[in-house]
C-alpha positions in Angstrom: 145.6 71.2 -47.1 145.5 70.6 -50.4 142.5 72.4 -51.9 141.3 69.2 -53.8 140.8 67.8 -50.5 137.9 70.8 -50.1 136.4 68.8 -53.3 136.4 65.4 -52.0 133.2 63.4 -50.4 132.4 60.6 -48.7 131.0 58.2 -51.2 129.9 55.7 -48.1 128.1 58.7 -46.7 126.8 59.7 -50.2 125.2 56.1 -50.8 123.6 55.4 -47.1 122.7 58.9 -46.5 122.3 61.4 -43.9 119.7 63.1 -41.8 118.8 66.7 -42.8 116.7 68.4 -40.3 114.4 71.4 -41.0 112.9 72.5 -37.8 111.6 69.4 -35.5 111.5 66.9 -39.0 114.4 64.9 -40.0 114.9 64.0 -43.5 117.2 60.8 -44.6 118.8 61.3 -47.9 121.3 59.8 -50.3 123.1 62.7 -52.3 121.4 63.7 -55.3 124.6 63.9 -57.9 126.9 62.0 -59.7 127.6 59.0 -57.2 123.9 58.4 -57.1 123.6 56.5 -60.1 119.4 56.3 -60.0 119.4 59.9 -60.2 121.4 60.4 -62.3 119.7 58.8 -65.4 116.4 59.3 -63.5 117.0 63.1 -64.0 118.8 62.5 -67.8 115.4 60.6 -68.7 113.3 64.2 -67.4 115.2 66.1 -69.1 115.0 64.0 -72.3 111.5 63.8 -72.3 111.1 67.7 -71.1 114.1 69.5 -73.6 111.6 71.8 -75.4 110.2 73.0 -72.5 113.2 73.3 -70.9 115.4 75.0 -73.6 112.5 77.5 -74.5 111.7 78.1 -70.8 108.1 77.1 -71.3 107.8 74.0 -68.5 104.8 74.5 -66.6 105.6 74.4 -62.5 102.5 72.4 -62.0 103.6 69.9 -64.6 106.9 70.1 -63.4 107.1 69.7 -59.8 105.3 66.2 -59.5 107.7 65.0 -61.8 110.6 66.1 -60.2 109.4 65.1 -56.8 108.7 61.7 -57.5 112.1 61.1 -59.4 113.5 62.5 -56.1 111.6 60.5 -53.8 112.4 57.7 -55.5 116.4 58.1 -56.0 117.1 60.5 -53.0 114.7 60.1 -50.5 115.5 57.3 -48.0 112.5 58.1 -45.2 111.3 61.0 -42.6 111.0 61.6 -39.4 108.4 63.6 -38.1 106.4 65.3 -40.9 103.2 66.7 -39.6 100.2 67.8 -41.6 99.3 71.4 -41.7 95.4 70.7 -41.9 95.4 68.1 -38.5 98.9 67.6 -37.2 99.2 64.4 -37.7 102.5 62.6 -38.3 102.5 62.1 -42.6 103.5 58.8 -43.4 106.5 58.5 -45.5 105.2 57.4 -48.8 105.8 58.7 -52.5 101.9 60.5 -52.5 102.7 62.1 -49.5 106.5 63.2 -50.4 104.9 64.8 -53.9 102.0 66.7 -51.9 104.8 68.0 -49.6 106.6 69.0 -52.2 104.3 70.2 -54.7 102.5 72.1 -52.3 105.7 73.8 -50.4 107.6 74.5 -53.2 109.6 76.6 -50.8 111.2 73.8 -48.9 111.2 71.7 -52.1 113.9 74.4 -53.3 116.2 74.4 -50.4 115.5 70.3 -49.9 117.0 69.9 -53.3 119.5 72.7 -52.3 121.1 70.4 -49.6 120.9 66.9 -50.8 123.1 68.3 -54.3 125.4 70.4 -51.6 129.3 68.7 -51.8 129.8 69.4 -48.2 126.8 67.9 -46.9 128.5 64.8 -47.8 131.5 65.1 -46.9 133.6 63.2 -44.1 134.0 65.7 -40.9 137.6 65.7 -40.7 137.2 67.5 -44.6 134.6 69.8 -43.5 136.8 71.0 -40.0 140.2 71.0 -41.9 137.7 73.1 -45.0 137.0 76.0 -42.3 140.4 76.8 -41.3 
């Protein structure tokens, strides 16, 4: 295989999304990188508005992390499945207020969240991914 081939994604599967599961909860996503236009200058306008901070390391997390979380609920973020409040258990409805608290409040999972919907293989077609680990 050509190792370019490694490189290459799905852009049908980067612009309708997939389903990420963390534990019983299913997260649908559309890839947070270059095919997804929205973020894209969704993030560019952030970091416009943010450089200082940013450049001189001073960006407060609690300032932050709202931000962030909204621009990827509304550019990435397609719906959830099964997203249960700590406090009652009750199924969370999908909603930009609740996506932010999630977020804001499990910074944790916000990390790895935006660790999978930026990761090149996640969106990759499967015969790319089998042929990748041979």
């Amino acid at each position: 295989m050509n190792f370019l081939e490694m490189f290459k994604t799905d852009e049908k599967i980067e612009k309708e999304g997939i389903c990420l599961e963390f534990g019983d909860s299913r997260f649908h996503v559309k890839r947070a990188g270059k095919s997804n236009k929205a973020f894209v200058v969704a993030l560019s306008l952030y970091h416009k508005k943010n450089k200082f901070q940013i450049e001189h390391e001073i960006l407060d997390d609690k300032k932050a992390l709202p931000e962030l979380a909204k621009i990827y609920f509304d550019t990435v973020s397609v719906g959830w499945e099964n997203v249960r409040s700590l406090e009652d258990d009750t199924l969370l409805e999908c909603n930009r207020e609740n996506y932010v608290k999630l977020m804001v409040n499990f910074p944790e999972f916000f990390d790895e969240y935006r660790t999978q919907v930026s990761a090149r293989a996640n969106f990759q077609a499967e015969e790319i991914e089998e042929d990748s680990k041979n």
